[in-house]
N, C-alpha and C positions, 0 to 999 in steps of 0.2 A: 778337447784336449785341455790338461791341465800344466798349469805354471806356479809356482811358488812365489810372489813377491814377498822378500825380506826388507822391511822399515822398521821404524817406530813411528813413522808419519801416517797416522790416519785419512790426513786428507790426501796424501800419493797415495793410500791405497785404493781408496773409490777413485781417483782421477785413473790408475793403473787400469782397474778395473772394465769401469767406463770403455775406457780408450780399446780396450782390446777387446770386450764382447761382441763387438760387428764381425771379427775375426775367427769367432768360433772357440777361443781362447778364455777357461773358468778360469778366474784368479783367484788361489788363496792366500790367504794374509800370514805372513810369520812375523809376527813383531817381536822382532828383536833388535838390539843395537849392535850395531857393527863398525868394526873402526874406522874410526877416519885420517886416518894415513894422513899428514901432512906434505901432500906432496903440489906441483903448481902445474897440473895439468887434472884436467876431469876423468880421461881417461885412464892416467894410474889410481885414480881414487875408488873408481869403480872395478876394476882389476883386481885391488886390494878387498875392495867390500867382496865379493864375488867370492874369492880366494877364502874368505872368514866361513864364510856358509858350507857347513859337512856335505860331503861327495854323497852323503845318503839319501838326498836333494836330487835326484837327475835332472829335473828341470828347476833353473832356478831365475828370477829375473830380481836386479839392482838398481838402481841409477843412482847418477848423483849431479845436481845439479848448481847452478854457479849465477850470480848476478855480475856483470862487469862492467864500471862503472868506466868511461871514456873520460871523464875528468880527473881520476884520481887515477889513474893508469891500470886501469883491471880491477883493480880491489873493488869492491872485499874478493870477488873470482870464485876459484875454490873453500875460502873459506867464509864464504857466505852465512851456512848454519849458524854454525858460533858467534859472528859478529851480530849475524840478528838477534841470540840468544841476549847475550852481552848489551849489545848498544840497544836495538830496537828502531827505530826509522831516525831520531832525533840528530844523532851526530854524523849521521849517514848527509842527510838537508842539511845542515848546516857547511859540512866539508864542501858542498856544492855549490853553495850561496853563489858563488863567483868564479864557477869553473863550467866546464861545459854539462852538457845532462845526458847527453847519449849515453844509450845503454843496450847492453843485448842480455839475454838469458839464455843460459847455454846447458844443456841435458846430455848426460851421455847415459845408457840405457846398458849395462851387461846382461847377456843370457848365457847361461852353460844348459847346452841343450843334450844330456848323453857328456859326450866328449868334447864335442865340439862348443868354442864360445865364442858369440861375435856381440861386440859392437854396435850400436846404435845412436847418432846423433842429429841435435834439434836444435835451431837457435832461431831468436825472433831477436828483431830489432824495434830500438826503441827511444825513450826518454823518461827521468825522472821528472814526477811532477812535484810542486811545490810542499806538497802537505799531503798526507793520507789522507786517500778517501777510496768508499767501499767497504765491505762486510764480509765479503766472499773470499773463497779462499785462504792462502797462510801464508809466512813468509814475507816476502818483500812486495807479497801482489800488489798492497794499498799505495804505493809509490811508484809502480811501473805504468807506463801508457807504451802499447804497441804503438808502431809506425804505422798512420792509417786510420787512427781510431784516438777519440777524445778522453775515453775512460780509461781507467784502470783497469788491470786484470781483475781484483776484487767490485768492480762495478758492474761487472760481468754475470753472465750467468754461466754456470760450468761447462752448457755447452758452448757457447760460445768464447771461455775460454779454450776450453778443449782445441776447437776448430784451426786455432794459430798457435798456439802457445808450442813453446821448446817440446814441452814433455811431451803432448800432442804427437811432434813430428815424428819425435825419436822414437816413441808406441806404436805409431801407426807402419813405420818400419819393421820395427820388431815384429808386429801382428802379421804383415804380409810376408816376414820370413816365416814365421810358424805354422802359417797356413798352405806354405809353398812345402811346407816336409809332411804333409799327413795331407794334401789335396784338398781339406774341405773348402767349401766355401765360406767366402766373407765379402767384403766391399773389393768393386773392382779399381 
């Protein structure tokens, strides 16, 4: 069966991709840009992104995903892209110097499947570490360490980011809904 992911993130599209091939699920890539609704929840953001993509799409898959930093009260959250665009790792470490580093990353995953659109959500818990490190990945990887594990997401290999990570969870949901409407198989 096939799904549509809309990005412009090349690397969510292999991570999409990835994630959902145990499931029997071909991804193809739309890149395109889709708004990004300022709003303070993940779930309207993906609702909105979804919403942007023509009904001539019957299946279509989104997400949108969020860093939430426990020392500065969520932020950047939702607006994570931008602030990385913007700042990049520098003022993110510094605003921390002295504040707590817990951190979680959090995915939500829209699918319109037909008529129907559901929801899917991922979150891993964790801590900023002091400095970037790693090559892998995009985004805020080089700064994030899961709970559990000394590296960075980017010090990672993709499977093994895959294995825990937000986007992981919320995919691997999404996969075993898709595969529950057309019976094939995939991972039990």
């Amino acid at each position: 069966m096939d799904v549509t992911f809309v990005s412009t993130n090349r690397g969510k599209f292999r991570e999409v991709a990835d994630l959902l091939a145990p499931y029997g699920v071909n991804v193809r890539w739309s890149r395109r840009a889709l708004p990004e609704l300022q709003a303070d929840r993940l779930e309207t953001v993906a609702r909105a992104k979804l919403a942007a993509v023509p009904a001539s799409l019957p299946r279509v898959l989104v997400e949108d995903s969020g860093l939430f930093l426990d020392g500065l009260g969520g932020f950047p959250g939702v607006y994570s892209a931008p602030i990385h665009a913007l700042w990049g790792f520098g003022p993110i470490l510094e605003l921390l110097a002295r504040r707590p580093r817990g951190a979680a990353f959090r995915t939500v995953a829209a699918l319109r499947w037909g008529r129907t659109t559901r929801l899917f959500h991922g979150e891993v818990r964790g801590r900023i570490a002091r400095r970037p490190r790693g090559h892998h990945g995009f985004g805020f990887d080089p700064i994030f360490i899961p709970e559990g594990e000394s590296r960075t997401f980017a010090q990672m290999t993709a499977e093994e980011k895959d294995a825990i990570s937000h986007r992981g969870q919320a995919l691997r949901r999404a996969g075993a809904w898709m595969r529950g409407r057309t019976g094939s198989a995939g991972p039990a």
